[in-house]
N, CA, C and O atoms as CSV, one atom per row, in Angstrom:
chain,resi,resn,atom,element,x,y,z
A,1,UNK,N,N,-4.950,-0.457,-2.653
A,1,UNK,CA,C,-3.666,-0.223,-3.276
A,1,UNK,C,C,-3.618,-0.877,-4.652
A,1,UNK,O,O,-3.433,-0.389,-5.767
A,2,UNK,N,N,-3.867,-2.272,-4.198
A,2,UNK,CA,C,-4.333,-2.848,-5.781
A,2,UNK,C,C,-4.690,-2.077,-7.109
A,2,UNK,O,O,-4.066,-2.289,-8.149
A,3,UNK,N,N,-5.801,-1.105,-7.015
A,3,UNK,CA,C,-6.200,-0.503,-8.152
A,3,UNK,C,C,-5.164,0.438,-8.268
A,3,UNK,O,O,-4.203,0.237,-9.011
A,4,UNK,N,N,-5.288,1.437,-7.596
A,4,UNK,CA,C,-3.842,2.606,-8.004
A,4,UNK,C,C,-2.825,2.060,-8.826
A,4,UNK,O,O,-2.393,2.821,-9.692
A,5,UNK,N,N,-2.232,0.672,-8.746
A,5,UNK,CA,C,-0.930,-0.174,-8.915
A,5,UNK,C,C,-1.890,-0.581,-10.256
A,5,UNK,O,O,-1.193,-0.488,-11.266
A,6,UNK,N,N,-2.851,-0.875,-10.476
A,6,UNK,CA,C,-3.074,-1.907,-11.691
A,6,UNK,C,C,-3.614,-0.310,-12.683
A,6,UNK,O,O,-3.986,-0.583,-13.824
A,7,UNK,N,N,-3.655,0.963,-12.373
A,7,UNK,CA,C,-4.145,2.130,-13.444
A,7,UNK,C,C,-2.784,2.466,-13.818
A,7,UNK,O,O,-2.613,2.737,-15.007
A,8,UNK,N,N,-1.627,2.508,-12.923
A,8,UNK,CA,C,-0.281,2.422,-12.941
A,8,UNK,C,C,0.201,1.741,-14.463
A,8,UNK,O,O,1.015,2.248,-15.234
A,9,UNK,N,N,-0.507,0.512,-14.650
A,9,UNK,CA,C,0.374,-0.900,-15.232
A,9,UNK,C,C,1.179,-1.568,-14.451
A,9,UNK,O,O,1.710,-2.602,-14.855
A,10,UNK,N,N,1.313,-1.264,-13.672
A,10,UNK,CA,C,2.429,-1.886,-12.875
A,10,UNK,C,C,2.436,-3.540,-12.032
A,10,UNK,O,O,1.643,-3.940,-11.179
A,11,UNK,N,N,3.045,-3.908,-12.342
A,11,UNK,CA,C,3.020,-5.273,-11.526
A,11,UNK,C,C,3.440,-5.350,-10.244
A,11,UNK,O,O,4.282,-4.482,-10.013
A,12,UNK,N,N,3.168,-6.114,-9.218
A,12,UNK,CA,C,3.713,-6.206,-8.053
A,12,UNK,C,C,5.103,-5.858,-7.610
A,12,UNK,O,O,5.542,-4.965,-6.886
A,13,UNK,N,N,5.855,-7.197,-8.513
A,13,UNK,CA,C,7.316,-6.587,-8.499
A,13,UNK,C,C,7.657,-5.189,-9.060
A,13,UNK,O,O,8.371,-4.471,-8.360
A,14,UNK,N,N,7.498,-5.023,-9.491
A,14,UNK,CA,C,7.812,-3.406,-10.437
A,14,UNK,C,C,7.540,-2.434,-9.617
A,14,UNK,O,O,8.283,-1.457,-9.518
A,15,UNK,N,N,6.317,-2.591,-8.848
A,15,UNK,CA,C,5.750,-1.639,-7.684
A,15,UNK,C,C,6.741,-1.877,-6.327
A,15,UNK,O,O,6.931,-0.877,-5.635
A,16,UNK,N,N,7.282,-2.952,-5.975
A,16,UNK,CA,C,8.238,-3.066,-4.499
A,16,UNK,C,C,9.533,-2.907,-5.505
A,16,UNK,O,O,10.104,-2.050,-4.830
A,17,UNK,N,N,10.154,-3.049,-6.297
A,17,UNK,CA,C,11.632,-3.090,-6.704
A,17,UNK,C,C,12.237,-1.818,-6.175
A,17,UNK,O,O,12.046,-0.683,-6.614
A,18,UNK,N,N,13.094,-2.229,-5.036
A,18,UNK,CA,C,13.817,-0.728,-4.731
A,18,UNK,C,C,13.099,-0.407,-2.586
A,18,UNK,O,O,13.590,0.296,-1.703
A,19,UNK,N,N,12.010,-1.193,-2.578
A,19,UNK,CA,C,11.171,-0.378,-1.574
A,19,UNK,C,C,11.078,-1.625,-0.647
A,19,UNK,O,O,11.732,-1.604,0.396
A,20,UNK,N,N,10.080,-3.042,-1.042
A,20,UNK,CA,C,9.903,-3.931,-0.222
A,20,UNK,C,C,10.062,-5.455,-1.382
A,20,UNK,O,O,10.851,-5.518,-2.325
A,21,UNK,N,N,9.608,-5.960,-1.187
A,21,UNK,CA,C,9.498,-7.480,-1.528
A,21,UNK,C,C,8.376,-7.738,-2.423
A,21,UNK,O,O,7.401,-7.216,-1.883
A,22,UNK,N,N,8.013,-8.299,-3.559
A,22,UNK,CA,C,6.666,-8.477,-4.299
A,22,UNK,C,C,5.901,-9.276,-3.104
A,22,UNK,O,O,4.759,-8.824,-3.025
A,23,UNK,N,N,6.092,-10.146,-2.294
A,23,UNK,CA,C,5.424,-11.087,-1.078
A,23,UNK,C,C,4.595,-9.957,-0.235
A,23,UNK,O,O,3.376,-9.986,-0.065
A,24,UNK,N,N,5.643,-8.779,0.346
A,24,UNK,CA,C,4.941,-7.741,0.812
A,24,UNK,C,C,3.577,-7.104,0.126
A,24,UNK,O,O,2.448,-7.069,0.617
A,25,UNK,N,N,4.009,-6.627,-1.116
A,25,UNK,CA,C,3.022,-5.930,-1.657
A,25,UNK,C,C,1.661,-6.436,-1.633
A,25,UNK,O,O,0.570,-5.943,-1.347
A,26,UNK,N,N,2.080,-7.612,-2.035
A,26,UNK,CA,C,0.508,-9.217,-2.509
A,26,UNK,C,C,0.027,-8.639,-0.965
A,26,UNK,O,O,-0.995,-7.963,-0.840
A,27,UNK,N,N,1.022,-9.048,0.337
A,27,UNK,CA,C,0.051,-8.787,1.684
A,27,UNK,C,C,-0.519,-7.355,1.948
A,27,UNK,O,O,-1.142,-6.926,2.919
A,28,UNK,N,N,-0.168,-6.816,0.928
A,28,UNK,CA,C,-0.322,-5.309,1.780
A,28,UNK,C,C,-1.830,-4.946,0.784
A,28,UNK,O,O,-2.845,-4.470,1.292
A,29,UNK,N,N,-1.728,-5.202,-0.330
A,29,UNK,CA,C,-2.846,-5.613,-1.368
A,29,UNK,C,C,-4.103,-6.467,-0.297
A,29,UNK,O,O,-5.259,-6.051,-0.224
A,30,UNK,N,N,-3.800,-7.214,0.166
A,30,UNK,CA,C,-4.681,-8.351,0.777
A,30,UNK,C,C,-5.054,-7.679,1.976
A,30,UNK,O,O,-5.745,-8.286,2.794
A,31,UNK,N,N,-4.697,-6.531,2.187
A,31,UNK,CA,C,-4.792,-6.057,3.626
A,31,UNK,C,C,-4.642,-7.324,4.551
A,31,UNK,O,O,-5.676,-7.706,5.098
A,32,UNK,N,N,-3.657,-7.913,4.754
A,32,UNK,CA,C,-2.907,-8.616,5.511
A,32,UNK,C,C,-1.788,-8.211,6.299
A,32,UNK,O,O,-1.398,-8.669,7.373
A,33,UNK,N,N,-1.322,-7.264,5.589
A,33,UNK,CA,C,-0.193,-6.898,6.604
A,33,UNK,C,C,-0.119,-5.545,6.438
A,33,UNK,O,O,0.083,-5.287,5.251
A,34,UNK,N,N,-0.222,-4.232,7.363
A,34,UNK,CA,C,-0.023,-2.930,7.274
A,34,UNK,C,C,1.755,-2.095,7.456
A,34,UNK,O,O,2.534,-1.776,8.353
A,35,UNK,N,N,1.680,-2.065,6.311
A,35,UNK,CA,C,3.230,-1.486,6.068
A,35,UNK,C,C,3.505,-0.075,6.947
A,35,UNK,O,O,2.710,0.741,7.414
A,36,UNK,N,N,4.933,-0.139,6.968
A,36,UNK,CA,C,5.215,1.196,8.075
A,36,UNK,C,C,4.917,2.391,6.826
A,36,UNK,O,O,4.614,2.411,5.634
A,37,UNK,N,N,5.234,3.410,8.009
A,37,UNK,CA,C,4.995,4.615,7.101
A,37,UNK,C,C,6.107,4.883,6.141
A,37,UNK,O,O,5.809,5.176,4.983
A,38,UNK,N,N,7.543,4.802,6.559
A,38,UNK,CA,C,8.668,4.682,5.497
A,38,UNK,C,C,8.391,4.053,4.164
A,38,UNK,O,O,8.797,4.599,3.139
A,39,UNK,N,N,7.488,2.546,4.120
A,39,UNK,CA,C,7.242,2.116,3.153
A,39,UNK,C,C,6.069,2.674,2.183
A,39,UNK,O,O,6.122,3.008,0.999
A,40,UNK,N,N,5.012,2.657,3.087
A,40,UNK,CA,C,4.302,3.682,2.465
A,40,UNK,C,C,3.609,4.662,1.863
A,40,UNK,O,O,2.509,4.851,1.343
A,41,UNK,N,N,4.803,5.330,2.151
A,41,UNK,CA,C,5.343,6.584,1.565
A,41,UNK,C,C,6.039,6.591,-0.078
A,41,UNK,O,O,5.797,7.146,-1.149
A,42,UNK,N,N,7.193,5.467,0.554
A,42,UNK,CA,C,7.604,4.995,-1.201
A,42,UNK,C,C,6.930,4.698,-1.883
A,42,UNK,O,O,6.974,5.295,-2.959
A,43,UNK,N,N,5.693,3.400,-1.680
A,43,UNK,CA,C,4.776,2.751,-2.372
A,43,UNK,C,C,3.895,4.484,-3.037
A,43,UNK,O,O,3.540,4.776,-4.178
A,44,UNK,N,N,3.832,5.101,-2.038
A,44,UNK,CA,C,2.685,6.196,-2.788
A,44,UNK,C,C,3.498,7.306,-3.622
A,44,UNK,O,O,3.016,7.878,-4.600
A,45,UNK,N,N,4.897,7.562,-3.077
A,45,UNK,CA,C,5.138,8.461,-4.714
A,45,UNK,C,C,5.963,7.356,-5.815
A,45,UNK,O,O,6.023,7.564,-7.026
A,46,UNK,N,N,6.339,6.611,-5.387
A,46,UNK,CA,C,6.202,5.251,-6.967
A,46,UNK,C,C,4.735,5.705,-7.775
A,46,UNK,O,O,4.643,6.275,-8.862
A,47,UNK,N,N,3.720,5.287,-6.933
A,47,UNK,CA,C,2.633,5.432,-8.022
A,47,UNK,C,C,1.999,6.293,-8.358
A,47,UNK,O,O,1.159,6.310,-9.258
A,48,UNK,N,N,2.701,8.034,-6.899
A,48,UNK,CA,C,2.005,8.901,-8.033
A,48,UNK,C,C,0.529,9.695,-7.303
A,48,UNK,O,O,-0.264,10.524,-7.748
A,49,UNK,N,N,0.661,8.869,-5.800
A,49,UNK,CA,C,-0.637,9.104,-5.153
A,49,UNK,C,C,-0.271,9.884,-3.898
A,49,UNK,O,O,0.866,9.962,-3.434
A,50,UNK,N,N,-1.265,10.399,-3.448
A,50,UNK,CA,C,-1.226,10.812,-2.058
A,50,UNK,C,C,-1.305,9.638,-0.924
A,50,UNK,O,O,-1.766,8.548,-1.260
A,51,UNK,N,N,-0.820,9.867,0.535
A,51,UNK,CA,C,-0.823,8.721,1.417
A,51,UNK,C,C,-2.527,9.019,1.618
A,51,UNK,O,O,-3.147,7.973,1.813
A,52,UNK,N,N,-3.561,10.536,1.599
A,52,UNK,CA,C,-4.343,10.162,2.249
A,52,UNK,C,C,-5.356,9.501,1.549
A,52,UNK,O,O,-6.390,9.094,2.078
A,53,UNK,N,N,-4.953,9.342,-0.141
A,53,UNK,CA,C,-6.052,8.612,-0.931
A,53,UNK,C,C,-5.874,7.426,-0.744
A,53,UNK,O,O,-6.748,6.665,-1.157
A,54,UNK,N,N,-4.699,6.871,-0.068
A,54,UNK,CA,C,-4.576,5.356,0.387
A,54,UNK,C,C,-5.405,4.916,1.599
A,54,UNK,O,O,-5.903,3.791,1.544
A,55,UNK,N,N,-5.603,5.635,2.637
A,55,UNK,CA,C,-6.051,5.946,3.741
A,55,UNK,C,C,-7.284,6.318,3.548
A,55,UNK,O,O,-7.898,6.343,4.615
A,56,UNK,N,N,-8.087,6.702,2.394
A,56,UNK,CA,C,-9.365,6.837,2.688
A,56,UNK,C,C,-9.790,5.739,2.162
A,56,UNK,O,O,-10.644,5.154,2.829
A,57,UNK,N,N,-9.489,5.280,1.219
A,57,UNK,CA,C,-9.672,3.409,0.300
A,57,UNK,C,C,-9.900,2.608,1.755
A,57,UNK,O,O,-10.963,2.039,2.001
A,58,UNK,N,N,-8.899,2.631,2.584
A,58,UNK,CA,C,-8.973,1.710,3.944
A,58,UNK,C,C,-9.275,2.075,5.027
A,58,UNK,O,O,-9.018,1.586,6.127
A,59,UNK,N,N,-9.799,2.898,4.762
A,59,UNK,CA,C,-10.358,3.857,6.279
A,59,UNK,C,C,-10.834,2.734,6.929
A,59,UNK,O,O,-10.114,2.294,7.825
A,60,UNK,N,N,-12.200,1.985,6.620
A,60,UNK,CA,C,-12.048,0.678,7.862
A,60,UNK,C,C,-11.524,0.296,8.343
A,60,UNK,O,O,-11.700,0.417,9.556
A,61,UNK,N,N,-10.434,-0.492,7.871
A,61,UNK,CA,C,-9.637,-0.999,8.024
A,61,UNK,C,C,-8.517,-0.654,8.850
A,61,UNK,O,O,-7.819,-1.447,9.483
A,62,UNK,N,N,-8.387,0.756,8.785
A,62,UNK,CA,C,-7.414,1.260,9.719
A,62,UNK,C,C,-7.509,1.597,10.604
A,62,UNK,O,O,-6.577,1.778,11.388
A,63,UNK,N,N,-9.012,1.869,10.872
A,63,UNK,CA,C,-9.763,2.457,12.071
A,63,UNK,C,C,-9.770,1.157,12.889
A,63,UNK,O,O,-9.132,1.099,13.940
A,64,UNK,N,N,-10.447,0.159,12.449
A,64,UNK,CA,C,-9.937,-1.009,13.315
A,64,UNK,C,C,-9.131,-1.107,14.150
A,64,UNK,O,O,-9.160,-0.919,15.366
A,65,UNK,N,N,-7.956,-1.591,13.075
A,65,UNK,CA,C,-6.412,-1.798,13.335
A,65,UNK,C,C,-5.738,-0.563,14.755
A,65,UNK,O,O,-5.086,-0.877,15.751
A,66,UNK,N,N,-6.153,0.662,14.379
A,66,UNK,CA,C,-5.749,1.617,15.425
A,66,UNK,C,C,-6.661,1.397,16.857
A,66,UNK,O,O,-6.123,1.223,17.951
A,67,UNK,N,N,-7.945,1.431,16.676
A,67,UNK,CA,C,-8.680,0.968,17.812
A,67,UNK,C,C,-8.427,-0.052,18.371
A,67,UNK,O,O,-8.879,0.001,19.514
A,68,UNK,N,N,-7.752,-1.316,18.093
A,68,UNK,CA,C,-7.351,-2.457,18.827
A,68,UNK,C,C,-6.048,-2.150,19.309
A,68,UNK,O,O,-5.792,-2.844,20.293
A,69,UNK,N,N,-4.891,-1.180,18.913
A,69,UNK,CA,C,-4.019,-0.540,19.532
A,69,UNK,C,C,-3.846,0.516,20.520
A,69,UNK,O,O,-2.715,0.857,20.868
């Protein structure tokens, strides 16, 4: 997410204002914390992207996360 947000210009806050918290974003950046789909969703037309180009960036990561669920 990081890169999308930094080709953007955009800063953390600037990217959650309206959606979540700059604290969120930093975790969601850190793959620390996986945001619902409501969020996003916002996060991806703020910047302009598709959800599944977010989703292929973390495909590990999510595959994980779903397999332990």
């Amino acid at each position: 997410m990081r890169q999308f947000r930094k080709r953007k210009g955009m800063s953390q806050k600037e990217l959650a204002d309206g959606i979540c918290t700059q604290a969120t974003i930093s975790l969601i950046e850190k793959k620390s914390k996986i945001p619902s789909m409501k969020i996003m969703m916002k996060i991806c037309n703020r910047l302009g992207i598709r959800l599944s180009e977010v989703i292929i960036e973390n495909d590990d990561q999510l595959y994980r996360t779903f397999k332990k669920n």
